[in-house]
C-alpha positions in Angstrom: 79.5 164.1 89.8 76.1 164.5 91.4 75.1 162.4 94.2 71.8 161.0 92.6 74.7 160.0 89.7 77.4 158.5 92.2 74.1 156.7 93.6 73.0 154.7 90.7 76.1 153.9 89.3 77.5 152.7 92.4 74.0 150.6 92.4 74.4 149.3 89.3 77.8 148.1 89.7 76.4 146.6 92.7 73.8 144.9 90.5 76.0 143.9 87.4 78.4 141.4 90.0 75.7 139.8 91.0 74.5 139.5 87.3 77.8 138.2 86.4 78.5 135.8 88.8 76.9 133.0 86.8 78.2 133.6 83.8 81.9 133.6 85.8 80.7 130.4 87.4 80.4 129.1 83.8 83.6 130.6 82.6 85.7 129.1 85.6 84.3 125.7 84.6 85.3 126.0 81.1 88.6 127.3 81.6 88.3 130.7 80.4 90.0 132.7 82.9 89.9 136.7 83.5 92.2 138.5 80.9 90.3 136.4 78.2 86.8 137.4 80.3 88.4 141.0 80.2 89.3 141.1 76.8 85.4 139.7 75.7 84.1 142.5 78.4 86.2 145.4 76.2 85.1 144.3 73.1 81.5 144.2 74.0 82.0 148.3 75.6 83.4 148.7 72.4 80.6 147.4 70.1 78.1 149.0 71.8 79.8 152.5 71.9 80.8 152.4 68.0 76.9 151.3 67.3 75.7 154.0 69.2 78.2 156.4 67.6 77.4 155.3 63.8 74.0 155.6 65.0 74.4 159.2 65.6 76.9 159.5 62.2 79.6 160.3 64.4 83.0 158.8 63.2 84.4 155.7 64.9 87.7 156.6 66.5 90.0 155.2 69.6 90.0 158.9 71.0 86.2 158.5 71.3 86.2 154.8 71.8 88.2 156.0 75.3 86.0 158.8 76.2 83.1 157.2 75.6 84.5 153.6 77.4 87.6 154.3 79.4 89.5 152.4 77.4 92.8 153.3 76.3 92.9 155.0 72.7 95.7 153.1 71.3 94.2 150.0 72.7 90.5 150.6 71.8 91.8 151.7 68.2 94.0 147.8 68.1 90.4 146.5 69.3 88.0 148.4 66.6 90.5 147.4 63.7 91.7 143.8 64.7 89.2 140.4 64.4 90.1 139.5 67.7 89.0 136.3 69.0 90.0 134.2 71.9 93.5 132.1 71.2 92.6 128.5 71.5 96.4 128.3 71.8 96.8 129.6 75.0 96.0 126.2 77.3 99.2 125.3 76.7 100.9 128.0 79.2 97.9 128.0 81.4 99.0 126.3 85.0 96.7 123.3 84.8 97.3 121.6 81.8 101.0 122.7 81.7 102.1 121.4 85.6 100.2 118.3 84.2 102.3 117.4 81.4 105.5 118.5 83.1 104.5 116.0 85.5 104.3 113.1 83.0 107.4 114.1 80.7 109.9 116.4 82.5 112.9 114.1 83.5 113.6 116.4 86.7 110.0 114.6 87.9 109.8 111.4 86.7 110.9 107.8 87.3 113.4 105.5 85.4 112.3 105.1 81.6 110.6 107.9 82.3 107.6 106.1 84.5 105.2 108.5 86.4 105.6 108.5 90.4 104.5 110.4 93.1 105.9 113.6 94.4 106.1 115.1 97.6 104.9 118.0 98.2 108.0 119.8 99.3 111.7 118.3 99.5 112.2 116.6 102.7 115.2 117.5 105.0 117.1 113.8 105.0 117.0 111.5 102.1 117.3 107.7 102.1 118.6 106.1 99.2 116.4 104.9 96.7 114.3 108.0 97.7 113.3 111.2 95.3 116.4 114.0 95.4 115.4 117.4 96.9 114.7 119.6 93.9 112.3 117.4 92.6 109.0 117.4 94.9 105.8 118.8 93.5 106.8 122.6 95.2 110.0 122.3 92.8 107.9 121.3 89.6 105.2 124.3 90.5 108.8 126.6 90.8 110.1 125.8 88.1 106.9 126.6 85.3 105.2 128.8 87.6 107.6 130.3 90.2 104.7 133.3 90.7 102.1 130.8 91.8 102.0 129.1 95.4 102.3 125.2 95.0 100.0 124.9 97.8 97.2 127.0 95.8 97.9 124.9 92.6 97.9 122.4 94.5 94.3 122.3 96.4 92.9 123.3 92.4 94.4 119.9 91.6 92.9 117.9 94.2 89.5 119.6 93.9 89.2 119.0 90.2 90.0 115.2 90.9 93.1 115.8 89.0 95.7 114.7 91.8 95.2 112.3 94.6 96.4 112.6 98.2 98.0 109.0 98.4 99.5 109.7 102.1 102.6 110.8 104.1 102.7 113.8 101.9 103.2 112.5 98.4 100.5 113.1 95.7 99.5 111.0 92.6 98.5 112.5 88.9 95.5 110.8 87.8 95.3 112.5 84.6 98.0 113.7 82.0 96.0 116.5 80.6 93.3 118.8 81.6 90.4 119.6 79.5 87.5 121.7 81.5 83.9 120.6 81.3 83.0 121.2 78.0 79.8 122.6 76.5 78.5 121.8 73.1 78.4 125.2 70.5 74.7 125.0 70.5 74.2 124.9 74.0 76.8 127.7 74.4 74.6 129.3 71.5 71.3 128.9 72.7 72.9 129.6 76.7 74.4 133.3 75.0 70.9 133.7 72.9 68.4 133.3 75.8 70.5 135.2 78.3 71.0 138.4 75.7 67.3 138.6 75.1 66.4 138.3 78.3 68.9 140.9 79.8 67.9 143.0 76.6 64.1 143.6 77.5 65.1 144.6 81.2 67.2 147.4 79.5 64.4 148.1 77.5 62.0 148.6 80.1 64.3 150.3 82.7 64.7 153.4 79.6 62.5 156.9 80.3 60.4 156.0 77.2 59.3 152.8 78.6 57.0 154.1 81.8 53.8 153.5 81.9 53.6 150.4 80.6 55.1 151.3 77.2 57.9 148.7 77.0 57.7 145.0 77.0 55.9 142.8 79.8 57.5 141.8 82.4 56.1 139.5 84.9 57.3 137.6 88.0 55.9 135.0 90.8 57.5 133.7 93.1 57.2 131.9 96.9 57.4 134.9 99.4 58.5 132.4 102.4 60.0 129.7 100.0 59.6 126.1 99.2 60.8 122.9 101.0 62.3 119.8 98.6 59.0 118.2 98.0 57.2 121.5 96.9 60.1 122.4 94.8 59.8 119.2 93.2 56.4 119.4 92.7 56.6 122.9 91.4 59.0 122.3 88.3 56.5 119.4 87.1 53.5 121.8 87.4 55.5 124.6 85.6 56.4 122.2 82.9 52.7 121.0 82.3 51.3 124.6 82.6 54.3 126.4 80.7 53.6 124.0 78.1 49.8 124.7 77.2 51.2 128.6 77.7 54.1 128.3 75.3 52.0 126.1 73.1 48.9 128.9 72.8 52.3 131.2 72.1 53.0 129.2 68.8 50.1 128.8 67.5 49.4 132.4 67.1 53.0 133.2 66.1 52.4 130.8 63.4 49.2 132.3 62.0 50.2 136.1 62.4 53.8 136.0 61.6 55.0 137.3 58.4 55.0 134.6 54.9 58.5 133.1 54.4 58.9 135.4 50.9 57.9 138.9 52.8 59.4 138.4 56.1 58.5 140.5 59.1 60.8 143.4 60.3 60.8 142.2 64.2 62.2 138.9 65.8 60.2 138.4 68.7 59.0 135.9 70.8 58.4 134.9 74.7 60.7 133.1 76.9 59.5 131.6 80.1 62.2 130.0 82.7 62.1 128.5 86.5 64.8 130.1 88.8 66.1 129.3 92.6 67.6 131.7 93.9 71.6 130.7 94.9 71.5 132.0 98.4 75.3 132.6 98.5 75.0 135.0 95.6 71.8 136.8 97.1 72.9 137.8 100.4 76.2 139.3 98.5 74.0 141.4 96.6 72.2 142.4 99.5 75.3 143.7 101.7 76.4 145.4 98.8 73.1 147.5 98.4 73.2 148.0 101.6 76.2 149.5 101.8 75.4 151.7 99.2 72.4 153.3 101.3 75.3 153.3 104.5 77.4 155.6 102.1 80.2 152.6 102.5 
């Protein structure tokens, strides 16, 4: 591989996890966790390798789907020929939701008549009477679903979701039976998916060959060289409401008098999208070392 080659790809892998890192942000607070993330990441390779190969009327195999993608033949070919789509079955063995319910109905960890109490953390070295019997502290209820995960991992998840509460001397309290992530209706999920394609969509457009010079779509950016304090920024979203606005307005109006009649509809589904950003520090300064270690040859 050529060193110009190595360069860029290595640049753009740079660039695509700090491209992803909202979209995991969104994923961890909606429970989808990586293999389903991975699985939606192969199929999406795998559609736009199989377009581009019926483009060229070139036939549609897993040997091809794997050169083309990396992806294991037999696997790509499962992929291609399967409607896969996320289980919505799966919660059930996922850690969260199943240490949860084990809590509330697993006789090992409950009281008499089957009463909810707290556990300890990890079985304490003398027992009094009256007391819980080692074997049944929180560390033995993570054991005994999960004996691959830490407790003390699971735990801190617990306590930082508001799931479980630190009641003292090292016994914890479930304050919930079940756990459902923060959901997100289908149309914002729709419109989230819609906006973020088209958007990511025209910057491929315009980084091709074809587009130099000015030949692919616009593209423009301001932004505050030195930044804003909380007042400006404040005062910057309302003016970019009111301004956006009269622009997006203007927009409409001569969508809506050039656009194609309902009965002979227009080949092309365009429009303009306009959007205020701050950048996430955290996420920025990542994406800096990695460039930079790029150009160090790290």
């Amino acid at each position: 591989m050529c060193p110009v080659t190595h360069s860029v790809k290595s640049s753009l892998l740079v660039a695509l996890r700090y491209v992803l890192k909202p979209l995991v942000r969104m994923a961890l607070k909606n429970g989808v966790l990586f293999p389903e993330f991975s699985m939606a990441l192969k199929q999406a390779y795998l559609d736009v390798a199989s377009r581009q190969n019926r483009a060229a009327r070139i036939a549609v195999t897993g040997e091809g789907m794997f050169v083309m993608t990396g992806i294991a033949a037999a696997e790509a070919a499962s992929i291609l020929h399967a409607n896969v789509a996320p289980s919505i079955d799966v919660d059930a063995e996922l850690p969260l939701p199943r240490v949860l319910n084990a809590w509330h109905t697993d006789k090992r960890f409950t009281g008499p008549y089957g009463v909810l109490r707290d556990l300890e953390f990890s079985p304490s070295v003398s027992m009094h009477p009256g007391e819980p019997k080692a074997g049944d502290s929180f560390t033995d209820l993570v054991h005994a679903y999960f004996p691959e995960i830490s407790p003390k991992a699971l735990l801190d998840e617990l306590l930082r979701l508001d799931l479980v509460k630190d009641v003292g001397n090292g016994f914890y309290r479930a304050m919930r039976r079940s756990y459902v992530p923060d959901p997100l209706s289908e149309d914002m999920i729709r419109l989230i998916a819609q906006l973020g394609h088209n958007f990511l969509e025209s910057l491929e457009i315009n980084a091709r060959p074809e587009s130099k010079g000015g030949k692919g779509l616009v593209q423009r950016f301001v932004y505050a060289d030195i930044g804003l304090n909380a007042d400006a920024l404040n005062r910057f979203g309302t003016h970019v409401r009111a301004r956006g606005q009269v622009f997006a307005d203007e927009i409409d109006d001569w969508l809506s008098t050039n656009q194609e009649r309902k009965e002979n509809q227009g080949r092309f589904k365009t429009g303009v999208g306009y959007y205020h950003y701050v950048v996430n520090d955290d996420d920025e300064l990542e994406f800096a070392k990695g460039q930079s270690n790029i150009g160090e040859g790290k």
